[in-house]
BAMIBA-588001 format. One line per field, with one value per residue (C-alpha): chain; residue in three letters; residue number from 1; x, y, z. Coordinates in pm, whole numbers, plus 50000, padded with zeros to 5 digits. Example, Ala and Ser with C-alpha at 12.3 -4.5 7.8 and 13.67 -1.06 7.14 Angstrom:
% residues 2
c = (A | A)
r = (ALA | SER)
k = (1 | 2)
east = (51230 | 51367)
north = (49550 | 49894)
up = (50780 | 50714)
***
This chain:
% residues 389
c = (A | A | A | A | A | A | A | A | A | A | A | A | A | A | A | A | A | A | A | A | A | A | A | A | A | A | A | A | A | A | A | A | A | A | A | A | A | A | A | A | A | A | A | A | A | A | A | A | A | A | A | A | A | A | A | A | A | A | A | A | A | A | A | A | A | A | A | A | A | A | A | A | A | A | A | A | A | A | A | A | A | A | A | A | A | A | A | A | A | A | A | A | A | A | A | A | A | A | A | A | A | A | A | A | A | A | A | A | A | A | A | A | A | A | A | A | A | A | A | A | A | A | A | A | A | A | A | A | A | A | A | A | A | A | A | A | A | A | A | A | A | A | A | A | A | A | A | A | A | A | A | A | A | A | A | A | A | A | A | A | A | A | A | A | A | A | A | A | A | A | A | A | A | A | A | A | A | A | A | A | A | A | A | A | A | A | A | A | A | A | A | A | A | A | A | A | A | A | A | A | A | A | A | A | A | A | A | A | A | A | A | A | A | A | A | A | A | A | A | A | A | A | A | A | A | A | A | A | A | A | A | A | A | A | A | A | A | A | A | A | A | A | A | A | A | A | A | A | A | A | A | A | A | A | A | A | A | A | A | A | A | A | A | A | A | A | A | A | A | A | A | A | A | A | A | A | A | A | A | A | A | A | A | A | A | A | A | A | A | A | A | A | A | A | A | A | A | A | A | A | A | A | A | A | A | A | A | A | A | A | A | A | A | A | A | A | A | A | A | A | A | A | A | A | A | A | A | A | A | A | A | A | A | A | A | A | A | A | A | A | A | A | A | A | A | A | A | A | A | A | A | A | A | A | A | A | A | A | A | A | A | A | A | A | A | A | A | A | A | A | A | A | A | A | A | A | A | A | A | A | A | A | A | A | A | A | A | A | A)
r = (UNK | UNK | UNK | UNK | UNK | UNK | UNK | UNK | UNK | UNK | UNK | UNK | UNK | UNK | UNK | UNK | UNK | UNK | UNK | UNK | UNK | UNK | UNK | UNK | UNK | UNK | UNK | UNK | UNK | UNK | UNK | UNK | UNK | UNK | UNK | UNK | UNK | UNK | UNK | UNK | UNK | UNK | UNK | UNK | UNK | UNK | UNK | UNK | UNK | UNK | UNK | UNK | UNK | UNK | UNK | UNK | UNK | UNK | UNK | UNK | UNK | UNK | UNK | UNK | UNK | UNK | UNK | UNK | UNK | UNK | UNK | UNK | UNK | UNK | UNK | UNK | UNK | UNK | UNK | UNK | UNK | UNK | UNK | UNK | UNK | UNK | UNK | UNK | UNK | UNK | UNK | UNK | UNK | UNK | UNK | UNK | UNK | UNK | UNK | UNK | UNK | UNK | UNK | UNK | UNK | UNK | UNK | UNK | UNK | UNK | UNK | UNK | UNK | UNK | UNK | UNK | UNK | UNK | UNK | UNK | UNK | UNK | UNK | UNK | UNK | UNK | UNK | UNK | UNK | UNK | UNK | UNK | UNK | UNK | UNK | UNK | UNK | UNK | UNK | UNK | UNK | UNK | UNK | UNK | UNK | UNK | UNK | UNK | UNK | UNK | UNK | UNK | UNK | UNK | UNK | UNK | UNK | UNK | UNK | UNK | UNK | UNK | UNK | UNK | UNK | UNK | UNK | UNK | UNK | UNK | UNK | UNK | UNK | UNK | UNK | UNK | UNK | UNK | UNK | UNK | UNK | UNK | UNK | UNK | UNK | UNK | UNK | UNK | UNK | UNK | UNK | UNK | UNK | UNK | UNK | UNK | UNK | UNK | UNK | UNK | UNK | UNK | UNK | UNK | UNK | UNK | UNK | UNK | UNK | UNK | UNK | UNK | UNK | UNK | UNK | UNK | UNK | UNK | UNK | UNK | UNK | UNK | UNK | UNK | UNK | UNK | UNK | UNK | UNK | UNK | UNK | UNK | UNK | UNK | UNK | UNK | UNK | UNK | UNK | UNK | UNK | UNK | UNK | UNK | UNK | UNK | UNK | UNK | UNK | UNK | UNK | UNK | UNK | UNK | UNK | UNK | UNK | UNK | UNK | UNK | UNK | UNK | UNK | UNK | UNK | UNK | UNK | UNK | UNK | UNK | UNK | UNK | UNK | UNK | UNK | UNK | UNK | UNK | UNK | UNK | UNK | UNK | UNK | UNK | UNK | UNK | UNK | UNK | UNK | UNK | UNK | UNK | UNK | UNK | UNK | UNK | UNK | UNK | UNK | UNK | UNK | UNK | UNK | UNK | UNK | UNK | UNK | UNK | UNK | UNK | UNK | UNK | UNK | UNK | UNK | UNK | UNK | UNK | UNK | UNK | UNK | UNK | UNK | UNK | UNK | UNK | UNK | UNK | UNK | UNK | UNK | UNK | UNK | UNK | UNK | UNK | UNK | UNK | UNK | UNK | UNK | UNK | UNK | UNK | UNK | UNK | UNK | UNK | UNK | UNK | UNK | UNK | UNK | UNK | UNK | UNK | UNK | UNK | UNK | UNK | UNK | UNK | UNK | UNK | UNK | UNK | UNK | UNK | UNK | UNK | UNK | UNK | UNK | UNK | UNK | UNK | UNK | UNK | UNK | UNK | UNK | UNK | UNK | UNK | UNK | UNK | UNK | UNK | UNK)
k = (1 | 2 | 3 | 4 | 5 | 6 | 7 | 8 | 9 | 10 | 11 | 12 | 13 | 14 | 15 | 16 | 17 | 18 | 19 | 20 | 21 | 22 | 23 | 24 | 25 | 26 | 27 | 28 | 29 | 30 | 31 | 32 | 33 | 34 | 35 | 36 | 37 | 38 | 39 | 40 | 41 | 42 | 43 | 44 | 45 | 46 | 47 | 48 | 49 | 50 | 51 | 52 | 53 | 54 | 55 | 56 | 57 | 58 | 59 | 60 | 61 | 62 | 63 | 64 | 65 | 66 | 67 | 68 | 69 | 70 | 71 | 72 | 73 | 74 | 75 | 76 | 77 | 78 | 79 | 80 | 81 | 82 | 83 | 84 | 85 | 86 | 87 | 88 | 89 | 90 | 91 | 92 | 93 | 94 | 95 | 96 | 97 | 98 | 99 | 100 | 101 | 102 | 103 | 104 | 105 | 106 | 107 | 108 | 109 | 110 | 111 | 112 | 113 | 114 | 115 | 116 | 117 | 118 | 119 | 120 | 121 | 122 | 123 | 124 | 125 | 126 | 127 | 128 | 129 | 130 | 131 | 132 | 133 | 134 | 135 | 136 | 137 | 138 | 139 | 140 | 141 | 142 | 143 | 144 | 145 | 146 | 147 | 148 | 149 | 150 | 151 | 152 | 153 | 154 | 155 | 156 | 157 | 158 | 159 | 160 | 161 | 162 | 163 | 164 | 165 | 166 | 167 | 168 | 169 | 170 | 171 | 172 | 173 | 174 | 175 | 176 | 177 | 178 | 179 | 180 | 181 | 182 | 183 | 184 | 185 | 186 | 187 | 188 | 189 | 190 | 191 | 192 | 193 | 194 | 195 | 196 | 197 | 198 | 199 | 200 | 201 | 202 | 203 | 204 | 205 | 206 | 207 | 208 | 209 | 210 | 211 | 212 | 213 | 214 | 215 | 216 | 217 | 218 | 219 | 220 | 221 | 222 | 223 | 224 | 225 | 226 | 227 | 228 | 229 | 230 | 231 | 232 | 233 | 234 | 235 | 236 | 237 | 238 | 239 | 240 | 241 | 242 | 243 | 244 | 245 | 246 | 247 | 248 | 249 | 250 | 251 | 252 | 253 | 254 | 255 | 256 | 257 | 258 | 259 | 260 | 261 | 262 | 263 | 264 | 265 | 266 | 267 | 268 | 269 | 270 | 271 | 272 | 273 | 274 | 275 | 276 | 277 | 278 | 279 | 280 | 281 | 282 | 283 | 284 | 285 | 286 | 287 | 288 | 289 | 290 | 291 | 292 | 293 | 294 | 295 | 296 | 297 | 298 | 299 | 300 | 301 | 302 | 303 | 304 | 305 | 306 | 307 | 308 | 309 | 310 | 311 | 312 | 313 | 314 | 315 | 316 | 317 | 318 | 319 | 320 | 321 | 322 | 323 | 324 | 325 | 326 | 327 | 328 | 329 | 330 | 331 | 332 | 333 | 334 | 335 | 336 | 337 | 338 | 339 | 340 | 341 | 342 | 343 | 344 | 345 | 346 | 347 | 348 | 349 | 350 | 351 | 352 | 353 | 354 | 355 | 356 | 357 | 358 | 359 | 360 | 361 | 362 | 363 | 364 | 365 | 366 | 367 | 368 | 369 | 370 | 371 | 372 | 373 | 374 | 375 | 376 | 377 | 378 | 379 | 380 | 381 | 382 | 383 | 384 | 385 | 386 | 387 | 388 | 389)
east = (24985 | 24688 | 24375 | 24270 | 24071 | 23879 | 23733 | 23426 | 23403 | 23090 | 23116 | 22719 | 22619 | 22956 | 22866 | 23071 | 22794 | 22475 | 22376 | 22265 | 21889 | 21926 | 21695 | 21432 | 21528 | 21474 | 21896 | 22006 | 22320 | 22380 | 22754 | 22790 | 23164 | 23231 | 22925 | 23003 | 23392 | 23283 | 23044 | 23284 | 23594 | 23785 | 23823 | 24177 | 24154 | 24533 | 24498 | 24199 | 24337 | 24680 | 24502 | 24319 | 24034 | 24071 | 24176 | 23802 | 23651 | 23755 | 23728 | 23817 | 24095 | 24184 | 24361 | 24470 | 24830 | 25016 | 25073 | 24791 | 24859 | 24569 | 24329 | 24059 | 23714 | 23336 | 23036 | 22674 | 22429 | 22229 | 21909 | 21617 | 21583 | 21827 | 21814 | 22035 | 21891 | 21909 | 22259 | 22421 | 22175 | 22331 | 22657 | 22609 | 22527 | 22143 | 21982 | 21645 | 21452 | 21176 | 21229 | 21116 | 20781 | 20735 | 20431 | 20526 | 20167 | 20141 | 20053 | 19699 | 19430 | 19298 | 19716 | 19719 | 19357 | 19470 | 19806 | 19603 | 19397 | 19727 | 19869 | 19589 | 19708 | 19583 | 19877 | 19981 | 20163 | 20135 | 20308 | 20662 | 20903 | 21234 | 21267 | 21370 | 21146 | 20825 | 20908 | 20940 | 20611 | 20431 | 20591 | 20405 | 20087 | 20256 | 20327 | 19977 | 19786 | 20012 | 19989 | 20303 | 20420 | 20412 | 20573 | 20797 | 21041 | 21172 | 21314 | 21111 | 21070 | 20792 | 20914 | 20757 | 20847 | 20819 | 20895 | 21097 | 20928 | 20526 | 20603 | 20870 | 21137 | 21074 | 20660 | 20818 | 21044 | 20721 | 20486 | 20752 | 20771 | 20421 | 20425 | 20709 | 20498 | 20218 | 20437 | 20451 | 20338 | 20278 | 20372 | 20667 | 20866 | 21284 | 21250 | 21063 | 21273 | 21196 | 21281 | 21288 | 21401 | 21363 | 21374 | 21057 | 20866 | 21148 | 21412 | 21323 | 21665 | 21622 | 21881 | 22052 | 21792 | 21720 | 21655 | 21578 | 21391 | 21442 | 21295 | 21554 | 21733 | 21539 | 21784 | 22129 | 22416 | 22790 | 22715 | 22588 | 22802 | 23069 | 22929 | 22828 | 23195 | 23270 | 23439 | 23310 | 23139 | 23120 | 22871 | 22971 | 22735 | 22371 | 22473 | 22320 | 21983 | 22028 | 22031 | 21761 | 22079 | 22134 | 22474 | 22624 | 22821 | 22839 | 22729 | 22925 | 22610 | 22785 | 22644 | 22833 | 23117 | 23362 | 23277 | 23237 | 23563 | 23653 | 23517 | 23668 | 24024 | 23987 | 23859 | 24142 | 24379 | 24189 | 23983 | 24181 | 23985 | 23725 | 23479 | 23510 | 23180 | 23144 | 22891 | 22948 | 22631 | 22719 | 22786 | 22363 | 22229 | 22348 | 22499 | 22345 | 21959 | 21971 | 22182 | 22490 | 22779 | 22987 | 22922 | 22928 | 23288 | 23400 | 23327 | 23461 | 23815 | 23791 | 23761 | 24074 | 24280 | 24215 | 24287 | 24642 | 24593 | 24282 | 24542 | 24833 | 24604 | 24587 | 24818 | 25016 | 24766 | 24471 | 24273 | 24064 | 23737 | 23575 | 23307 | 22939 | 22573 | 22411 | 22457 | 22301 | 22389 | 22387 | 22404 | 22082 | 21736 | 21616 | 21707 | 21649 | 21934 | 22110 | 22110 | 22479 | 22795 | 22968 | 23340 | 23572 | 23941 | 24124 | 24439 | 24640 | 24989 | 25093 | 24859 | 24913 | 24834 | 24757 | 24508 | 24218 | 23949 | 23704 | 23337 | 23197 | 22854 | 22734 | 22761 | 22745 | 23111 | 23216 | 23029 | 23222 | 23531 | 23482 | 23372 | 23715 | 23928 | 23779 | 23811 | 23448 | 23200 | 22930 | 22676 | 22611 | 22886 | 23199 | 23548 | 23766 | 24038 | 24286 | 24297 | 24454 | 24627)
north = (83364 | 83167 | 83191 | 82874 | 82912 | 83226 | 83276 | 83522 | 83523 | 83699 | 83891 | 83877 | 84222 | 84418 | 84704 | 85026 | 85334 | 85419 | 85427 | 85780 | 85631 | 85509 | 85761 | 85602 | 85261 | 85372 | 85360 | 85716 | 85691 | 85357 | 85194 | 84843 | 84881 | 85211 | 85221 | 84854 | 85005 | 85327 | 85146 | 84883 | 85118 | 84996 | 84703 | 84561 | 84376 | 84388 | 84137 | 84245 | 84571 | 84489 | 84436 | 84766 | 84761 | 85037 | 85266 | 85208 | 85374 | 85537 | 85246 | 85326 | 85086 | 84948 | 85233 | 85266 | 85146 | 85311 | 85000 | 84761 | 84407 | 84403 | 84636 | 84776 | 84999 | 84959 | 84901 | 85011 | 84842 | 84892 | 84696 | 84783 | 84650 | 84539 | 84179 | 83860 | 83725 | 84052 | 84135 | 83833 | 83772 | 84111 | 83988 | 83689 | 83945 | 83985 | 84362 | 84385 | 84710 | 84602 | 84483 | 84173 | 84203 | 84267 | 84190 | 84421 | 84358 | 83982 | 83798 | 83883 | 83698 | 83524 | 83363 | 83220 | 83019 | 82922 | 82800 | 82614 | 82424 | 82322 | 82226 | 82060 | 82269 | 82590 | 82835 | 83081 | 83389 | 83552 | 83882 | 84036 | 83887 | 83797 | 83415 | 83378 | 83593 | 83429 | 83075 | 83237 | 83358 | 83068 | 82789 | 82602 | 82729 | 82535 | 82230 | 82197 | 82266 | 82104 | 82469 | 82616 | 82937 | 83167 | 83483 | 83708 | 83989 | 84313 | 84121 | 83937 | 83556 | 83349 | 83162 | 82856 | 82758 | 82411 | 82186 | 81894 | 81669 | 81801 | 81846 | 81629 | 81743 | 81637 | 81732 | 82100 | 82108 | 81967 | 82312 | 82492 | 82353 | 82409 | 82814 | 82834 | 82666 | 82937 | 83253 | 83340 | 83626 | 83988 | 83714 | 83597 | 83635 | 83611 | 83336 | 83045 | 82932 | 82632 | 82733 | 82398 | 82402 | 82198 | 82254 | 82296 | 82633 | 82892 | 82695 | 82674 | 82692 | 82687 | 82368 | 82372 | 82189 | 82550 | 82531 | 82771 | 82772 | 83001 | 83162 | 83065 | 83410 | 83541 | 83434 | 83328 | 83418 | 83453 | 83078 | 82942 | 83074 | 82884 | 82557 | 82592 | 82613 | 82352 | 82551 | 82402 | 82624 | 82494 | 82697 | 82726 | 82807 | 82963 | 83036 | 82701 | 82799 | 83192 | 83058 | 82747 | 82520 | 82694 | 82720 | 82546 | 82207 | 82103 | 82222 | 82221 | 82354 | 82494 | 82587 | 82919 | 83132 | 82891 | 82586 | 82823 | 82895 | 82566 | 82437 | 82706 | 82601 | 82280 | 82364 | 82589 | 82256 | 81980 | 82204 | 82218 | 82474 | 82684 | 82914 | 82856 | 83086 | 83151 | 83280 | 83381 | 83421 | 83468 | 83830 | 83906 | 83603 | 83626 | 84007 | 84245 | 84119 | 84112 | 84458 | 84322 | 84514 | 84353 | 84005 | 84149 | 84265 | 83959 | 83804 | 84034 | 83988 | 83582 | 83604 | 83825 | 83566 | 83329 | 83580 | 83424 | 83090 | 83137 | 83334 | 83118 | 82807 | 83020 | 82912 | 83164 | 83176 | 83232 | 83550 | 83607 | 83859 | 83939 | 84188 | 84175 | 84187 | 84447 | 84622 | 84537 | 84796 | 84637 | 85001 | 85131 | 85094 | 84870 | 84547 | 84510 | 84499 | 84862 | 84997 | 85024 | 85048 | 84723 | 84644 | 84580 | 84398 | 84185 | 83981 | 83741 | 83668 | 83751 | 84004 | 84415 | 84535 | 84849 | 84943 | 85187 | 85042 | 85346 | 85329 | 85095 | 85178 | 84815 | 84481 | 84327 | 84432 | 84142 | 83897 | 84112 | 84072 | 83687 | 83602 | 83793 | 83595 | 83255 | 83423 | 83465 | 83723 | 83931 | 84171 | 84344 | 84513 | 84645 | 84411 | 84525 | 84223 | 84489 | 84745 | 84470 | 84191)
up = (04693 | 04633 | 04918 | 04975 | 05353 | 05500 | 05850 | 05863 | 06264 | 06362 | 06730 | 06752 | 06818 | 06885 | 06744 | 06738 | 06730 | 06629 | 06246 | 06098 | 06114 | 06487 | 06580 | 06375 | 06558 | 06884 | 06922 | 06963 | 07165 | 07141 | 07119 | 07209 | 07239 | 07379 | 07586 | 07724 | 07779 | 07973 | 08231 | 08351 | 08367 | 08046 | 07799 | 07826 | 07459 | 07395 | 07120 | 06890 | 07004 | 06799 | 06491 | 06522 | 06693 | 06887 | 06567 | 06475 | 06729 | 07080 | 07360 | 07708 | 07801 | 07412 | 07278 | 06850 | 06739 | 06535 | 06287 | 06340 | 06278 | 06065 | 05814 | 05990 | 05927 | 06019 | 05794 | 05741 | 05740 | 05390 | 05492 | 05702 | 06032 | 06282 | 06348 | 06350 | 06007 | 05812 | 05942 | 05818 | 05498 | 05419 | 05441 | 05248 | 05007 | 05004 | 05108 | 05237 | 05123 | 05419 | 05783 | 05887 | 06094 | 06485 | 06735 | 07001 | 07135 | 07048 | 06722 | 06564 | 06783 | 06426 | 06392 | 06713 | 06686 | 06374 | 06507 | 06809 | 06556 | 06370 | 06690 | 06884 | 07174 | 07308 | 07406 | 07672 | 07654 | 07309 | 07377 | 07406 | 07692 | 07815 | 07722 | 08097 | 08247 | 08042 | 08169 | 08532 | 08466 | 08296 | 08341 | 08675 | 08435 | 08143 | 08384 | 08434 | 08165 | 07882 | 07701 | 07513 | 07584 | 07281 | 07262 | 07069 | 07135 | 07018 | 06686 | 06423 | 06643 | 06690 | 07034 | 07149 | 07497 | 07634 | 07904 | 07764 | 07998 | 07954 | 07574 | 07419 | 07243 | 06907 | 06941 | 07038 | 06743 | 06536 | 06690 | 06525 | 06211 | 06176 | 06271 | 05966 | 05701 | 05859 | 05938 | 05563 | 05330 | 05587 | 05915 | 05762 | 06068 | 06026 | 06313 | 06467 | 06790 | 06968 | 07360 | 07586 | 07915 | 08242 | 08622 | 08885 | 08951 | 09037 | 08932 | 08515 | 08326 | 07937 | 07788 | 07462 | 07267 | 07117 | 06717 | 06515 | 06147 | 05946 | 05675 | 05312 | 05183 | 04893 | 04639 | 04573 | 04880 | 04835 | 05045 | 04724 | 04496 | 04711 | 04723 | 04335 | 04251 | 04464 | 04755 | 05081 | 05303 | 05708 | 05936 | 06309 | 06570 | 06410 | 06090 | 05932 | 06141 | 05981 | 05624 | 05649 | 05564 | 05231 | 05088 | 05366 | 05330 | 05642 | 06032 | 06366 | 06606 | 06969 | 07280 | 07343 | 07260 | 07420 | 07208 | 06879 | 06948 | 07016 | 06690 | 06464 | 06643 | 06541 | 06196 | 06146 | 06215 | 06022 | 05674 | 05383 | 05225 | 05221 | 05414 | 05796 | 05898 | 06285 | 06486 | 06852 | 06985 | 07379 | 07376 | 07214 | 07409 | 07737 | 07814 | 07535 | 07548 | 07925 | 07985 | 08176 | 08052 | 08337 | 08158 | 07806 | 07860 | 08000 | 07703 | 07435 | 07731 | 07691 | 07332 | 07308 | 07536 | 07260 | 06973 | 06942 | 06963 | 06665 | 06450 | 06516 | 06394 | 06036 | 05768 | 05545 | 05297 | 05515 | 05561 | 05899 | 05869 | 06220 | 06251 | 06390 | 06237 | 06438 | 06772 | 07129 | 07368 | 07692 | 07935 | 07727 | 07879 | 07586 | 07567 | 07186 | 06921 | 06835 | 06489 | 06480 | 06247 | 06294 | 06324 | 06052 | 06128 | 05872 | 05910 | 05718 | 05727 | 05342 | 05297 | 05414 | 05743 | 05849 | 05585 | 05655 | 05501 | 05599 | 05655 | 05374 | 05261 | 05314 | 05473 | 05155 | 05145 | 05290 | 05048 | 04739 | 04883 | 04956 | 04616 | 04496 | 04781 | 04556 | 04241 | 04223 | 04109 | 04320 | 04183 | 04531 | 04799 | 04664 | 04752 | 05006 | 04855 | 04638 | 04895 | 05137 | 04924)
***
């Protein structure tokens, strides 16, 4: 039987234990999913737990089946770092030997004059903080002054936080295209996020006018190859921000996990073919960076009350792919991403379930095996696609 639609669903940063080189990460001990199981008492995920999550690793509350509804396993990751961008470019099929830079202590002093002159604006901030916490901090200083708020994070981001009604929209957006042409060469940052929000002092909420740039992959993605052979590629959620637009044929942009999944349900109905590519961001944004297991596992439970309804949308033909791009332990003190293994699960009506698919060696894995799905050819990962089919 003939493949004509895949969904790669991305459970941003559910990982499932540390990575032999956590240590050198910072990220001994860290397991987003058993960790995140243990401090609130059990995950009751009956539904991924059917297609063999729990034969991955040992959760608390999600026990293994016997015969999982789908094939299931946990990757590597082959890259340096631990971020959003390399954790996806990676499986898109591109392997970075070097991490993308990080300004624990702020950006050089000679970047940000630089970036003041380009702007016309001189900034506040430049240094590591929450995104909420930041705005808490500077934003009645902001109000007054007319001065962005710069500042970065544990991962590779150059943030620039604005009022939307001290700096319009469109001038914020503008800021940030102009620290993307800069942040190139040894700054060449994975992101630059533009961070509006609204409200009075102690009251600042951030709004969904977030947008990210991007740096492009450095070279050709399993999303090219796609689009090159005339297989159309749609990008839910970040993943058109991840790649700088490359190899993708068209964008749905979502707020949260709810609409992502909203999107990819209605995808699922309507696409004839093709790569449906999600990202659901909520568990990383809201739960893992801020350390609320409590919240992070009521996500990963609201996702699995729509597990049925996502694979009942899928056709005979179809194959599903969920996994994650990196860990983000919410119950460890940091609050950075987790150099983690990341889940494997793999379902499709006419193809076999029950499949061990081990511990694969990279996340470029998944880019092999969706080439082979298409009838395609990849030079980096090694295909999953006859072990299952």
């Amino acid at each position: 039987m003939q493949v004509k639609r895949v969904l790669l669903l991305i459970m941003d940063s559910v990982g499932v234990g540390e990575l032999p080189d956590a240590v050198e990460y910072g990220d001994a001990g860290s397991n987003t999913l058993g960790n995140t199981a243990k401090a609130v008492g059990g995950l009751n995920l009956p539904n991924l737990g059917r297609l063999g999550l729990g034969n991955i690793i040992n959760i608390e509350g999600t026990p293994p089946v016997q015969i999982p509804a789908g094939s299931y396993g946990r990757m590597a990751e082959r890259s340096a770092g631990k971020d959003t961008t390399t954790g996806h470019w990676e499986m898109a099929g591109i392997i970075l030997e070097r991490p993308f830079p990080v300004y624990p202590d702020g950006f050089p002093t000679e970047l940000i004059k630089l970036y003041e002159e380009k702007i016309g604006r001189r900034v506040l901030g430049n240094k590591a903080a929450s995104g909420t916490e930041i705005i808490k901090e500077l934003g009645e200083k902001h109000m007054e002054t007319g001065c962005p708020i710069v500042y970065t994070s544990a991962d590779s981001v150059f943030q620039v936080a604005a009022h939307e009604e001290v700096i319009p929209i469109e001038e914020l957006y503008s800021m940030c295209r102009t620290a993307r042409e800069m942040l190139v060469g040894e700054h060449a940052v994975g992101r630059v996020i533009a961070r509006p929000f609204i409200g009075e002092p102690g009251s600042f909420r951030r709004t969904a006018r977030r947008h990210d740039y991007s740096l492009k992959p450095p070279g050709k993605t399993v999303l090219n190859l796609l689009v090159e052979n005339n297989i159309q590629v749609t990008a839910v959620g970040k993943i058109n921000d991840i790649f700088a637009g490359e190899g993708i044929s068209r964008a749905v942009s979502t707020t949260g996990n709810v609409e992502g999944i909203d999107r990819t349900l209605d995808l699922l109905r309507s696409t004839e073919e093709g790569l449906i590519f999600t990202n659901l961001v909520d568990f990383d944004m809201l739960y893992g960076h801020r350390n609320d297991p409590r919240g992070y596992a009521a996500a990963l439970a609201e996702l699995d009350r729509k597990m049925p309804e996502l694979l009942g949308a899928m056709r005979e033909e179809d194959v599903a792919i969920i996994t994650a791009d990196h860990g983000c332990d919410p119950t460890t003190p940091s609050t950075d991403h987790s150099r983690e293994y990341v889940p494997l699960l793999v379902y499709g009506k006419a193809i076999k379930a029950g499949v061990n698919l081990g511990v694969r060696e990279t996340f470029a894995d998944v880019a092999a095996t969706v080439a082979e799905i298409f009838g395609l050819e990849t030079t980096v990962g090694k295909s999953f696609w006859t072990e299952v089919r």
